[in-house]
N, C-alpha and C positions, 0 to 999 in steps of 0.2 A: 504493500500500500504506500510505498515511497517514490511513487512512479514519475513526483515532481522535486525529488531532493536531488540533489549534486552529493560525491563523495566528502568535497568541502564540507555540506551542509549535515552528513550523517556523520563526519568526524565530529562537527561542534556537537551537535545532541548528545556524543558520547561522551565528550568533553563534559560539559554541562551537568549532565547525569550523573557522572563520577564525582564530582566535586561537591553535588549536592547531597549523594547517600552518603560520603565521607562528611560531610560537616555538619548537615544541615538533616538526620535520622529523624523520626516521626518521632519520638518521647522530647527533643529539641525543640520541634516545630511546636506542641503543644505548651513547655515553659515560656514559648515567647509567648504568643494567645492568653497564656495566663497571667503571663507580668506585663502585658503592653512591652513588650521588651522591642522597640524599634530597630529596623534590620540594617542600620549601621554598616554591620562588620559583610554583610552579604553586598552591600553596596559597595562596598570599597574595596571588597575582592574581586565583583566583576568589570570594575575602572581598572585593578592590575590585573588582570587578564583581557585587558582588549575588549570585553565584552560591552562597556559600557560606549564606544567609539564604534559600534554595530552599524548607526543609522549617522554615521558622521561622512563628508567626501576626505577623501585623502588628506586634500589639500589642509584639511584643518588638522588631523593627525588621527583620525578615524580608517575606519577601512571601507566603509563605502557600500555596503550593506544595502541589502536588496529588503522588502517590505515581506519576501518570503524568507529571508534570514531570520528576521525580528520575529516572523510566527512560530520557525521553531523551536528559537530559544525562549518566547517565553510560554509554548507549550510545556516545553521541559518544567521549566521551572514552576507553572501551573501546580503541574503533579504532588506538588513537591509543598507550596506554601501560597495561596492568591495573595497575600501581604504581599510577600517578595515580588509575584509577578505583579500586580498593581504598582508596587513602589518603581519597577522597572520599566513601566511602561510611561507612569506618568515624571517619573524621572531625566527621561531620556526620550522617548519618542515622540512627548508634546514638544517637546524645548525645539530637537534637532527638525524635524516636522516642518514644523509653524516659520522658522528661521530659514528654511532652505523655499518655503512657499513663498511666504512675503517679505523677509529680515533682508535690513539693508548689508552692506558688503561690510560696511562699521560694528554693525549689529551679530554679522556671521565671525568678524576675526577675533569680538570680544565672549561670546558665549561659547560657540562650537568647540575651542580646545580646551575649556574649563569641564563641559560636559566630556570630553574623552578622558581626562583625568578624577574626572568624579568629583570634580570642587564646584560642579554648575548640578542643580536638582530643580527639575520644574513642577510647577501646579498648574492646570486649568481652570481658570475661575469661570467658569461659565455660568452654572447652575446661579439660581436664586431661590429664597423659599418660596414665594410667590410667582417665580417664571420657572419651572424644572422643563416638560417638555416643549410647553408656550415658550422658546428662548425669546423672542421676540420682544414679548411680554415684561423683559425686564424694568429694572428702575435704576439699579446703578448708574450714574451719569459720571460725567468728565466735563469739566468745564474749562475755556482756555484763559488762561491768566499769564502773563508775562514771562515767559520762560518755560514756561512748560502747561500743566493741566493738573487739576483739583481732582479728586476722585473722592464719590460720598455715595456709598449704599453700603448693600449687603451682598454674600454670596455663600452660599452653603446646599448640600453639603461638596468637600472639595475635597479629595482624597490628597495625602500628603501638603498639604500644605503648611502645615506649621511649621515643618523641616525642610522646606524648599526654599532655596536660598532664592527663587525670581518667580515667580506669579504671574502668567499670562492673565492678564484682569481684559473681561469684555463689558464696555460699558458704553451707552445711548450718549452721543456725543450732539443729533441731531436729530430734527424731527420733517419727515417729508410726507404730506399727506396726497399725495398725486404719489405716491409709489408705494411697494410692499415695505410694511412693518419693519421688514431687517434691515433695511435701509436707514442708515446714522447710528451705524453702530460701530466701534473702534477697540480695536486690541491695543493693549499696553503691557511693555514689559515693566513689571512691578518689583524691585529689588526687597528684600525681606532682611532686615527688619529697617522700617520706616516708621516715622512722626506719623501716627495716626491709623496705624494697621493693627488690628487686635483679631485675635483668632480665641474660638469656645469649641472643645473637642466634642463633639459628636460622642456616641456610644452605640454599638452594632452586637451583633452576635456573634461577627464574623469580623473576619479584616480588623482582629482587636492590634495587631501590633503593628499596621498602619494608621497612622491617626489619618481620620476626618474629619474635617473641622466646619464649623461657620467662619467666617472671613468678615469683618467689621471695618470698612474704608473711613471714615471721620476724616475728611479735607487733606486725603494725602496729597501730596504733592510727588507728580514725576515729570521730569525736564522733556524737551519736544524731541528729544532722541529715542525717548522710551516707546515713544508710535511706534508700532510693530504695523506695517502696511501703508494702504491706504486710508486716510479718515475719512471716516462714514463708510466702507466699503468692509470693515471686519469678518461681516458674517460670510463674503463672498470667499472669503477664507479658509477659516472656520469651516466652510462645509467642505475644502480640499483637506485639510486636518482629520477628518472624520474615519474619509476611509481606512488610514492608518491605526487608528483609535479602536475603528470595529473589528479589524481585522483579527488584531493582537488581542481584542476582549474575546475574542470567536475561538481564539487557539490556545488564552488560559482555560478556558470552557472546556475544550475539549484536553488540557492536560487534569485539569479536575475529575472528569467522568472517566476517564482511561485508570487514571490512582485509585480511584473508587471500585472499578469493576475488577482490577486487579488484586487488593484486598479481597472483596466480598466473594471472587474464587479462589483466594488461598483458606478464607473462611471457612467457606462451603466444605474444601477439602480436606476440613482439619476436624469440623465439630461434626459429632456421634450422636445419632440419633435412633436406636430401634436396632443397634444393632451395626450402624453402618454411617459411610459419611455421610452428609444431606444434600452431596454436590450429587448422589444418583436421584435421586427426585425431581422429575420433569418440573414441577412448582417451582422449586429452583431454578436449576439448571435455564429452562428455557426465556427467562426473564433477562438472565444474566447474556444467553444467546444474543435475543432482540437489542438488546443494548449495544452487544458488541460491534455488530451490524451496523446500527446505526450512529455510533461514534467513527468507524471508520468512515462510511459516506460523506458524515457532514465535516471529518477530518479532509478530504480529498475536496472538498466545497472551498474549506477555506485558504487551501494551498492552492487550486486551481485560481480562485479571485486574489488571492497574494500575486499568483503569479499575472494575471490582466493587469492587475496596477503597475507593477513592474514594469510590465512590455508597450501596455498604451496609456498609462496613467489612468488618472481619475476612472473609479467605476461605481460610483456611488450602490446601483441595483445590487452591482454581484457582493460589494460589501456586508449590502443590508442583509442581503438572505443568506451569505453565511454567517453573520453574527446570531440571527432570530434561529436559524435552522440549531446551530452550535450550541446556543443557550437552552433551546427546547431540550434535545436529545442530553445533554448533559443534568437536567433538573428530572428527568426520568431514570437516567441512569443513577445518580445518585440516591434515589429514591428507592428502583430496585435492590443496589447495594444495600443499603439500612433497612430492607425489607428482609435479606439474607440475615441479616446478625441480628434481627428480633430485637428483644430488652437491650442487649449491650449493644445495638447499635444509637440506642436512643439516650445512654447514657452521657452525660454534660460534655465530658471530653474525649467521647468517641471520634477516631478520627472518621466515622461514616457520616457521622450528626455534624461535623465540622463543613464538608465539602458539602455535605445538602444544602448547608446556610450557604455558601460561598457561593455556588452558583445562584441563588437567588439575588444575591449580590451583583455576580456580574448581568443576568440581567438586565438589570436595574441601569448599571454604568452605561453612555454611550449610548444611549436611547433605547428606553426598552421594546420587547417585543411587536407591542401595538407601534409604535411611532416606525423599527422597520417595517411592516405590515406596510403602514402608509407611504411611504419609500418606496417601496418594492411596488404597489398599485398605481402611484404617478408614475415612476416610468414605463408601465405596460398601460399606459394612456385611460388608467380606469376614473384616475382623478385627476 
């Protein structure tokens, strides 16, 4: 089912793989979850391994990495801990992203080789409590004053943000009633910490040792260098951002459901039931089948539309439907899993009941299910 890796691309998986069962074993993964323990030391291990310089062009001291690189590696590491891969993606693939889309040449020589070395971490401030899927909707504004621009709302929730050292902040800079809604709206790179930026950690069931946070703007101040783009013109962005964003949500999804289904058949093969394992019992067995099926498909979905961005760019459709496909088939597989290990898989820090929650999470991140639905229906001209 690797019919779109390169050797390159199945040497890192192994790479990747090795490093995570040597360091990063499931009774680790659970002390973080349970201390908030922030993944730090995972961060700064994949800045000295190259890894963090995946989605960078050479020129800056990356390796130039393909949007189907970024899926395998943070499938792997899916598997493994969604904190990690969230911190990796909103770490690294918003910042390098957003920068190589609209960042000016000033803008790429100062952030790009801080993120190869792991001294650059980004946040997307997109969301709001009153705008999540309405973006449009928002309130945050930007106003221009002498040197730069005022920034005064809210934004939450925003995965990693308290610990990102730069904040892409989107905020309504202008208002055009003769055009669509997303129109006047402006990216800014937001340097952390700043006069007037206050962050309140969120609390999840999942994604404990990533913080989420709300994001509190009170009249920051960022200079007119901090314009990431065009003004008024952000969302046009913003929606090339995306398919990166769904992609790599699409392929922790599927390293979630693969770790799940791979437990709940070592499970199956181990606990005694009447006599015998409970892996010979079609009730079992056949759930765990359907699953496997179906994570492979929507795994070959998302590497096939990895690979369209790559070759012709923007694909917003094949994005959406392998995000919504990835997420469905992984909230089922999870589900089956914890269906195999009964009581103990329902227990507080099972790792079955873990990855259940996490894919409802990813979900959630990156537009949920319904909002691709609606993606996916404009461009087969239904809306």
């Amino acid at each position: 089912m690797d019919v779109y890796l390169s050797p390159r691309q199945l040497e890192m998986r192994a790479e990747v793989r090795a490093f995570l069962d040597e360091h990063y074993p499931p009774d680790r993964i659970l002390q973080m979850e349970r201390d908030l323990e922030y993944p730090d030391d995972f961060y700064r291990e994949c800045a000295s391994r190259g890894w963090t310089g995946i989605p960078v062009p050479t020129e800056y001291g990356g390796s130039d990495g393909s949007v189907l690189d970024l899926c395998v590696f943070v499938e792997e590491v899916g598997k493994t801990s969604i904190s990690m891969a969230t911190l990796y993606i909103t770490g690294t693939i918003f910042g390098s992203h957003a920068l190589h889309i609209c960042g000016s040449q000033e803008q790429a020589a100062r952030y790009l080789p801080a993120i190869v070395t792991g001294d650059k971490r980004f946040a997307l401030g997109m969301s709001e409590p009153g705008a999540g899927s309405d973006f449009a909707g928002m309130t945050t504004t930007a106003e221009k004053v002498e040197g730069g621009w005022r920034i005064n709302g809210a934004k939450g929730p925003i995965s990693g943000a308290e610990r990102a050292e730069t904040i892409i902040t989107a905020a309504r800079t202008g208002t055009f009633p003769d055009q669509p809604r997303q129109k006047g709206i402006t990216l800014f790179l937001v340097d952390n910490p700043l006069p007037g930026l206050a962050f309140e950690r969120r609390e999840y069931l999942s994604m404990k040792a990533l913080m989420v946070n709300d994001i509190a703007y009170d009249d920051v101040f960022v200079p007119d260098e901090a314009v990431l783009g065009d003004i008024d013109d952000g969302w046009l962005n913003l929606a090339k951002l995306m398919d990166p964003e769904r992609l790599a949500n699409a392929a922790q999804s599927i390293g979630v459901a693969q770790a799940a289904i791979d437990d709940a058949v070592a499970y199956a093969r181990n606990r005694e039931q009447y006599g015998g394992p409970i892996s010979r019992y079609q009730a079992v067995s056949h759930p765990l089948a359907e699953s496997q099926a179906e994570v492979a498909a929507a795994r070959l979905l998302v590497y096939a539309a990895a690979h369209k961005r790559d070759v012709e760019g923007p694909c917003p459709m094949e994005a959406s439907m392998a995000k919504m496909l990835a997420n469905n088939v992984a909230g089922r597989a999870t589900s089956n899993a914890m269906q195999v290990a009964g009581a103990r898989g329902f227990e507080a820090e099972s790792h079955f009941m873990r990855r259940n929650l996490e894919v409802r999470g990813c979900e959630l991140g990156g537009g949920t299910s319904q909002i691709q639905r609606n993606i996916i229906a404009h461009h087969m001209g239904l809306r």
